[in-house]
KOLLOGU-281778 format. One record per residue: residue number from 0; residue in one letter; y, z, x of N, C-alpha, C, O in turn. Coordinates in steps of 0.1 Angstrom, whole numbers, plus 5000, padded with zeros to 4 digits. Layout:
! KOLLOGU-281778
 seq type n.yy n.zz n.xx ca.yy ca.zz ca.xx c.yy c.zz c.xx o.yy o.zz o.xx
 NUM    A    Y    Z    X     Y     Z     X    Y    Z    X    Y    Z    X
...
//
This chain:
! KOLLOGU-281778
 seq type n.yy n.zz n.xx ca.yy ca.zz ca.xx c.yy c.zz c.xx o.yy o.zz o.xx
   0    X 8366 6605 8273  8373  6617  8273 8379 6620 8286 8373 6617 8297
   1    X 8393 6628 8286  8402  6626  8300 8397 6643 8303 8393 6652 8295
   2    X 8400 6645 8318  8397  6661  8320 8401 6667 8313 8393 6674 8306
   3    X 8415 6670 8311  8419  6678  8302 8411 6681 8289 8407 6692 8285
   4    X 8410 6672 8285  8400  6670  8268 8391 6681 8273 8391 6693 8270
   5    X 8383 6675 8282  8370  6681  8287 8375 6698 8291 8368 6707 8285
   6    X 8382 6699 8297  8384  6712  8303 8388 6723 8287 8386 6735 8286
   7    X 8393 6717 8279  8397  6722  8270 8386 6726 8259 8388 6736 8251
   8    X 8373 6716 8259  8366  6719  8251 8356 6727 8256 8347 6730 8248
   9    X 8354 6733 8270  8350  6737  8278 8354 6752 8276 8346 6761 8273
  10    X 8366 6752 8278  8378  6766  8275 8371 6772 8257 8365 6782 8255
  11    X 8374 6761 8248  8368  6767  8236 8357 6769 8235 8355 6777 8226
  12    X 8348 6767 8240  8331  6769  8243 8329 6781 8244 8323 6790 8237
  13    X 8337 6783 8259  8334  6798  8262 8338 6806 8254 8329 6813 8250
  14    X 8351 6809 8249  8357  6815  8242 8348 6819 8232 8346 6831 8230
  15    X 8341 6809 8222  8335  6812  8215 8324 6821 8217 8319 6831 8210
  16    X 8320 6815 8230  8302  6821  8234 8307 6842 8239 8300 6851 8237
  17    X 8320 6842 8247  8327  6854  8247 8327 6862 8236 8321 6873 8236
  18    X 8337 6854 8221  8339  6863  8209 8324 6865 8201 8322 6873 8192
  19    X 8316 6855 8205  8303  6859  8198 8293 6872 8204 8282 6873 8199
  20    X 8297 6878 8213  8292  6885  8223 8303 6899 8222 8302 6910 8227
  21    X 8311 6895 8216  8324  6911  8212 8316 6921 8201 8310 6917 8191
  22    X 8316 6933 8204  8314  6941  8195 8325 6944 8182 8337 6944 8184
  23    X 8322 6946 8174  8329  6954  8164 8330 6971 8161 8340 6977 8158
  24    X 8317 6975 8162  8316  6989  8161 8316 7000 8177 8315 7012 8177
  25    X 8316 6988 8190  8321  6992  8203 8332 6986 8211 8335 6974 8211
  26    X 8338 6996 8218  8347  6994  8225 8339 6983 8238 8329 6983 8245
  27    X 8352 6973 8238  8343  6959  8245 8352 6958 8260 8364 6955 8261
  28    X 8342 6962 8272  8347  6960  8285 8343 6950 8289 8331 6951 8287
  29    X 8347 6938 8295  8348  6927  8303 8354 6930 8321 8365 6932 8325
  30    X 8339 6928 8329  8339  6935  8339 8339 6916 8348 8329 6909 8349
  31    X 8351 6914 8353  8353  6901  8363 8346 6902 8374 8348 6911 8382
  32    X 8336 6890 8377  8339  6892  8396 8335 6874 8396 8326 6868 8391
  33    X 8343 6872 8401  8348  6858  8409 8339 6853 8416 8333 6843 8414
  34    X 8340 6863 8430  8332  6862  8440 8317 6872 8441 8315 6883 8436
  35    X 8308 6862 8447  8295  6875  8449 8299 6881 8457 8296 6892 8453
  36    X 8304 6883 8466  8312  6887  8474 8310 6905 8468 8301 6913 8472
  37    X 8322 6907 8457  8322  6916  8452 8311 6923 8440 8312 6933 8433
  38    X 8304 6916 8441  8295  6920  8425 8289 6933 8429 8287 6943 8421
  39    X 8288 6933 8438  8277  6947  8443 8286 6960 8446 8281 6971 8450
  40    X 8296 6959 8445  8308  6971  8445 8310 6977 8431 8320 6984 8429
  41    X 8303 6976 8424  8304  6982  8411 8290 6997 8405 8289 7006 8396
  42    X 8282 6990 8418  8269  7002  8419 8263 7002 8407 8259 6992 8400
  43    X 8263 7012 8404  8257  7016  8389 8263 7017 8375 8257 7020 8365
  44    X 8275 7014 8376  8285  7016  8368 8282 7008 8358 8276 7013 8349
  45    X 8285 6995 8358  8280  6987  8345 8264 6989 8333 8261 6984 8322
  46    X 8256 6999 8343  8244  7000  8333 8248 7017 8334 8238 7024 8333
  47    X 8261 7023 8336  8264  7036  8327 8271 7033 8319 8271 7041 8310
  48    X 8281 7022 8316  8291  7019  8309 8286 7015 8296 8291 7017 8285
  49    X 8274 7006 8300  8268  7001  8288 8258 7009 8276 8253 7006 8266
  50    X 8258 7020 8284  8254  7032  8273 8263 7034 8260 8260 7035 8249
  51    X 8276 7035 8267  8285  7040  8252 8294 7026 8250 8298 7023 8239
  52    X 8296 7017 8260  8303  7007  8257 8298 6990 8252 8287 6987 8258
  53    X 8302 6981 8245  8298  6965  8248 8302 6961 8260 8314 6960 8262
  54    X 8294 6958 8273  8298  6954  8282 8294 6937 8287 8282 6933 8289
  55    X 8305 6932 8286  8300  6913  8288 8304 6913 8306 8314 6919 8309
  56    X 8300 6908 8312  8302  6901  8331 8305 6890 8326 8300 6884 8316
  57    X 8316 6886 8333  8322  6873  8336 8321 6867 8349 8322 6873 8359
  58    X 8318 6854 8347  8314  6847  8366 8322 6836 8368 8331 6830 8360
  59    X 8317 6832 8380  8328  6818  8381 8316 6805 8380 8315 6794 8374
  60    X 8308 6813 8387  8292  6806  8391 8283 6813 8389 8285 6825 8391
  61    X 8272 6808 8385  8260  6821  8379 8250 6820 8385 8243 6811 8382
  62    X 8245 6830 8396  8232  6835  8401 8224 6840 8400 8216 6842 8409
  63    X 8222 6845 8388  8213  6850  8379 8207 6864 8391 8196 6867 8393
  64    X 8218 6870 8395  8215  6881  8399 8219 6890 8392 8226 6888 8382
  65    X 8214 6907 8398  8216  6919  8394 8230 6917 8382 8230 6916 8370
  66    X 8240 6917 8392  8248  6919  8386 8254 6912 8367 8259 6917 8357
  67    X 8249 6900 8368  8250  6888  8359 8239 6895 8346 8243 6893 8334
  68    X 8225 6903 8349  8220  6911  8339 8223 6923 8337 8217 6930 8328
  69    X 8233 6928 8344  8236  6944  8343 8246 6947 8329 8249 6957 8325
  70    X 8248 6939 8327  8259  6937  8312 8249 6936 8302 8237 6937 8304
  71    X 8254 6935 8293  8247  6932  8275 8247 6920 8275 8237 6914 8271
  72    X 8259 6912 8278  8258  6895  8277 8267 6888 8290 8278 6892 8293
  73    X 8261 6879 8296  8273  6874  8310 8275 6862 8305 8266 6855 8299
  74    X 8288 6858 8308  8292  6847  8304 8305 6839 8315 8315 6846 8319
  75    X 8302 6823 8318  8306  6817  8329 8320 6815 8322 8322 6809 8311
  76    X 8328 6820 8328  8341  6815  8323 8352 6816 8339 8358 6826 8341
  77    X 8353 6804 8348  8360  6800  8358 8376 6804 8353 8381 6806 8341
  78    X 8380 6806 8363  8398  6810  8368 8402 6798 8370 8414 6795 8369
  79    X 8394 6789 8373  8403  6774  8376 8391 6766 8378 8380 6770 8382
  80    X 8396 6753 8375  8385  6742  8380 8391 6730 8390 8400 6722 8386
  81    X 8387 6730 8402  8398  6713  8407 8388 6700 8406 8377 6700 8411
  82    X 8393 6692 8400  8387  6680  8402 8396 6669 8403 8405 6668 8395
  83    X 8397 6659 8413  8401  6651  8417 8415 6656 8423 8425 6649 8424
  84    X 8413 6672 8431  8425  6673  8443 8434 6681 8427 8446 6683 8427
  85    X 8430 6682 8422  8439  6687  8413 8436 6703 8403 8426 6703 8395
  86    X 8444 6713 8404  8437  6724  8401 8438 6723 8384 8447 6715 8380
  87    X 8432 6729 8375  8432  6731  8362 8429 6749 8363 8419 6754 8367
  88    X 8441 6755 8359  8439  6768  8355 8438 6775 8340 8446 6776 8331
  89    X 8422 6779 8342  8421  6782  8324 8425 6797 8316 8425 6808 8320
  90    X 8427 6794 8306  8427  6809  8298 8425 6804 8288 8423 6793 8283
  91    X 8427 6819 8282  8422  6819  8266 8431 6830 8259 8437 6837 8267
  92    X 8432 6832 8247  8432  6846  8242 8427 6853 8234 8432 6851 8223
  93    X 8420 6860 8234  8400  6866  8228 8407 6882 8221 8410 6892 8228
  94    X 8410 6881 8209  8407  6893  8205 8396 6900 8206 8385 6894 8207
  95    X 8398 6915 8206  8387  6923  8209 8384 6927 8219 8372 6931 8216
  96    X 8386 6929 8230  8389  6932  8243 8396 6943 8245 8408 6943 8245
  97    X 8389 6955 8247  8399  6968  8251 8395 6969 8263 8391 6981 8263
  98    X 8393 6964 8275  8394  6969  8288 8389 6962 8298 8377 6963 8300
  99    X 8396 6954 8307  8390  6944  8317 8389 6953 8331 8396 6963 8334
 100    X 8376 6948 8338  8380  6958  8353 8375 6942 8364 8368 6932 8362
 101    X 8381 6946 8373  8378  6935  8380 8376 6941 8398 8383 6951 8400
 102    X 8370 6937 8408  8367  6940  8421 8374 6936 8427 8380 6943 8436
 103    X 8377 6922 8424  8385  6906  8433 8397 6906 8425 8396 6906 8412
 104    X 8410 6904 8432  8420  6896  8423 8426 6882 8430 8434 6881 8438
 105    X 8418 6871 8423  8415  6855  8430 8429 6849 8428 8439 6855 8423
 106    X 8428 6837 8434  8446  6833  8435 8454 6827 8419 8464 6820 8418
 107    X 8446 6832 8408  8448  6826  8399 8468 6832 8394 8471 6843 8390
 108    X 8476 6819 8395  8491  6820  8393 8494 6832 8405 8495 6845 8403
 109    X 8496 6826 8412  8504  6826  8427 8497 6839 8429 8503 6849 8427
 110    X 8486 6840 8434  8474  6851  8440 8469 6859 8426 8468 6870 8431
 111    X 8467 6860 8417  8462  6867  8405 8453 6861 8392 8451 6849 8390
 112    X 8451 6868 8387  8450  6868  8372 8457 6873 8365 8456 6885 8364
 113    X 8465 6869 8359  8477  6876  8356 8474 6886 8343 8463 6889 8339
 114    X 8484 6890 8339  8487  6899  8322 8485 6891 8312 8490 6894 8301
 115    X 8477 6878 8312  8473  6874  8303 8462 6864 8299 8462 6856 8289
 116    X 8451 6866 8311  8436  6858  8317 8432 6865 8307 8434 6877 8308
 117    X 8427 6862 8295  8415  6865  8283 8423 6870 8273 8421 6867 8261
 118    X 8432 6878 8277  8436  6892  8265 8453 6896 8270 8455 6899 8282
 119    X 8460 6895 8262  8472  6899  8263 8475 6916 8263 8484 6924 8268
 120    X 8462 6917 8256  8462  6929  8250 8459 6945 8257 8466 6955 8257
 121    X 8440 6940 8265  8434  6946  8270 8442 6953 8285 8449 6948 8294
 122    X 8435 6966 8283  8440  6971  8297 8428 6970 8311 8416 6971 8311
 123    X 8438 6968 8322  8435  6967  8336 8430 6977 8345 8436 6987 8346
 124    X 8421 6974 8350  8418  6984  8360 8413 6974 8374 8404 6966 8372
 125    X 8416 6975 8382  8413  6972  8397 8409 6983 8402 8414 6995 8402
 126    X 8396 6975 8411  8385  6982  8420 8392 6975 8431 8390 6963 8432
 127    X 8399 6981 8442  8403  6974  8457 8390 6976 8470 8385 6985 8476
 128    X 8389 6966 8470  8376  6969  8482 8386 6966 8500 8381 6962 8510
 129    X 8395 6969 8498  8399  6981  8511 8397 6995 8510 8395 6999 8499
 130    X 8398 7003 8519  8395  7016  8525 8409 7016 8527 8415 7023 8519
 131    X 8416 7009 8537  8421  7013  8548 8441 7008 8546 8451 7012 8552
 132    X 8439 6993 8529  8450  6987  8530 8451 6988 8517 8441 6991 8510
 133    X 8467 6987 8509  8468  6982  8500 8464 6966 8502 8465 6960 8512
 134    X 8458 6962 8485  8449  6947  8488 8453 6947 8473 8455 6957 8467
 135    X 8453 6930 8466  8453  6923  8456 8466 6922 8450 8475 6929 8454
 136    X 8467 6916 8443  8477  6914  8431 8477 6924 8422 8474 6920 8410
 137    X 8480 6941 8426  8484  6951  8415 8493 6953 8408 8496 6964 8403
 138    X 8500 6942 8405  8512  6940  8396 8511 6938 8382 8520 6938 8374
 139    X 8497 6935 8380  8492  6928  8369 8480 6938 8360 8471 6936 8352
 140    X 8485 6947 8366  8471  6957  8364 8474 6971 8355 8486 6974 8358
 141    X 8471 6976 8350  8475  6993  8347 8470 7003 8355 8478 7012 8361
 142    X 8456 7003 8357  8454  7010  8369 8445 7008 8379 8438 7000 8375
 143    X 8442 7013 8392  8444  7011  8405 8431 7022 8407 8434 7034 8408
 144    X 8419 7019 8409  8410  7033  8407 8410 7030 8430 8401 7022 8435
 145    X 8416 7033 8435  8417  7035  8453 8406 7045 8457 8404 7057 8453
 146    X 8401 7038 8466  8387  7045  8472 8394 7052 8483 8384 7058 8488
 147    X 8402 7055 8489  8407  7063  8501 8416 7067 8503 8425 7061 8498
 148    X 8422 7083 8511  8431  7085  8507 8443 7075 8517 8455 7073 8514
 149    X 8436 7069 8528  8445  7058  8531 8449 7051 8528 8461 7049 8530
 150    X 8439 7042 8518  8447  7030  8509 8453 7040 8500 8463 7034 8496
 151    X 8452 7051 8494  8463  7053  8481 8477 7057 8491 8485 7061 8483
 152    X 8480 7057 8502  8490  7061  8509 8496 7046 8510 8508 7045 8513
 153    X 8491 7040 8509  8494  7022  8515 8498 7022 8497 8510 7021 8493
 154    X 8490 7022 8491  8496  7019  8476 8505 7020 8472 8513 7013 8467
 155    X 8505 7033 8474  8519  7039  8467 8532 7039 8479 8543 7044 8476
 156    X 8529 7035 8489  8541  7033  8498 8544 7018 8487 8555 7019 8481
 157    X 8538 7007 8483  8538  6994  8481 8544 6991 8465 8551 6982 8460
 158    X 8540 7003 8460  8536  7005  8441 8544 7017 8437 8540 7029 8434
 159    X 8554 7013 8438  8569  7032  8433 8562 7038 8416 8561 7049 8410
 160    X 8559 7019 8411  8555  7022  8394 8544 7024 8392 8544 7033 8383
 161    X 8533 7021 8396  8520  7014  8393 8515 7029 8390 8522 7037 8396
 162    X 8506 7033 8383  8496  7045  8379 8481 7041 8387 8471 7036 8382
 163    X 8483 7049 8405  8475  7047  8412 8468 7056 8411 8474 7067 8413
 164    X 8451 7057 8409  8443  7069  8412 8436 7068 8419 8428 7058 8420
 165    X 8437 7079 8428  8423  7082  8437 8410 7086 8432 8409 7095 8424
 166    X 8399 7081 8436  8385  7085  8428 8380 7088 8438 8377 7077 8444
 167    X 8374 7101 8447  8365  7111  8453 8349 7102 8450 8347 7092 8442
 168    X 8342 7106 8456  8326  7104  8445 8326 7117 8435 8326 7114 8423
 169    X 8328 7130 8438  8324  7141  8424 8333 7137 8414 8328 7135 8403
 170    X 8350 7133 8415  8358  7129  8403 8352 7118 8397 8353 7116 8385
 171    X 8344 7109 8405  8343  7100  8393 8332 7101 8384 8331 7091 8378
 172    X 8324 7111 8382  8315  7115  8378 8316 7122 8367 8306 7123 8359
 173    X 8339 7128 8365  8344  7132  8357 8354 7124 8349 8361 7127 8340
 174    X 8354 7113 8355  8366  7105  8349 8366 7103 8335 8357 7101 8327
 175    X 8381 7103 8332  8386  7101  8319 8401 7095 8318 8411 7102 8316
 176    X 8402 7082 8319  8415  7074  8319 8419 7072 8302 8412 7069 8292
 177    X 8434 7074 8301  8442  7077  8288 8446 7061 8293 8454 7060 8301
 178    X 8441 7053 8288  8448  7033  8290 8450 7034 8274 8443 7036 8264
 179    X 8464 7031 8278  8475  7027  8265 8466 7028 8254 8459 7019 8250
 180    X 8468 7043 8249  8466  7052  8239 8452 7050 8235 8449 7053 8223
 181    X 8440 7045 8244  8426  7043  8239 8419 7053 8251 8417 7050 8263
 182    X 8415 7067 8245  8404  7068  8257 8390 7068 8257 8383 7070 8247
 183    X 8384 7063 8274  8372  7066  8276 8370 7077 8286 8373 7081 8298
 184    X 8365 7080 8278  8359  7094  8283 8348 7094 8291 8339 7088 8285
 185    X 8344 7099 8304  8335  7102  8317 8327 7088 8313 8319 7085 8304
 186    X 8334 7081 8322  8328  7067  8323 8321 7066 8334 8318 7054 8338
 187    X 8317 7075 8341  8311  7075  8354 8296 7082 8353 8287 7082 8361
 188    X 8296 7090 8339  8282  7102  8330 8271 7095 8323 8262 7101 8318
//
């Protein structure tokens, strides 16, 4: 069997092991992090989210840390694989998916993940772990939750379209994002 084959049956694997881990009767968040790097920027959030929501973690590599149990189900699904000097970039398209958030935006198609890594469908939210800069590939995203009011000044000098919000600590405590006509309501309670 040639990589491709392999990478391909690899790609349906997950997919499967993904759609078998989708809710039906909950709204299903798929929370990215690439890097460990970022896993720990998400705090508490994924074991509040998973009160009212299906929440699955996605990895590239699995360390069986915090973050990897803080979901309902984690599942290894890589942005790319290189083998032999040569990149293979994967996707899929997974119904059932109303809402991706991600920390990291990795170089997948020319620095991103684009509008169509898992779900054509699902809406975007980026976590920027600058303070101080606009950071990642926000082109590909719906919204932009900016920890500062520096970086939202850098954003929106950068992003004329983009639906950037600033999140305080008390606001997010209140949050309630309207993503293309599905709301969640106080995702932070």
């Amino acid at each position: 069997m040639n990589i491709e084959s392999q990478i391909e049956q690899f790609v349906q694997m997950s997919k499967a092991k993904i759609e078998s881990h989708l809710s039906k009767s909950r709204k299903n968040i798929l929370v990215i992090s690439y890097y460990p790097t970022y896993r720990k920027h998400y705090g508490n959030l994924i074991s509040k989210l998973k009160e009212k929501y299906n929440v699955i973690t996605i990895v590239e590599r699995e360390l069986n840390d915090d973050f990897e149990r803080s979901g309902h189900a984690n599942v290894l699904f890589p942005w790319r694989i290189i083998e032999q000097g040569k990149s293979y970039y994967l996707n899929t398209e997974i119904s059932g998916i109303d809402l991706i958030l991600s920390a990291d935006q990795v170089g997948y198609e020319n620095g991103r993940i684009d509008r169509e890594f898992l779900s054509k469908t699902a809406s975007r939210v980026y976590f920027p772990h600058s303070l101080i800069e606009q950071t990642g590939a926000v082109a590909v995203v719906d919204y932009i939750l900016v920890p500062s009011t520096i970086a939202l000044k850098a954003f929106k000098a950068a992003l004329s379209n983009t639906k950037v919000k600033w999140l305080s600590k008390t606001r997010c405590c209140n949050l309630s994002l309207q993503i293309q006509s599905k709301q969640y309501n106080n995702l932070c309670t």
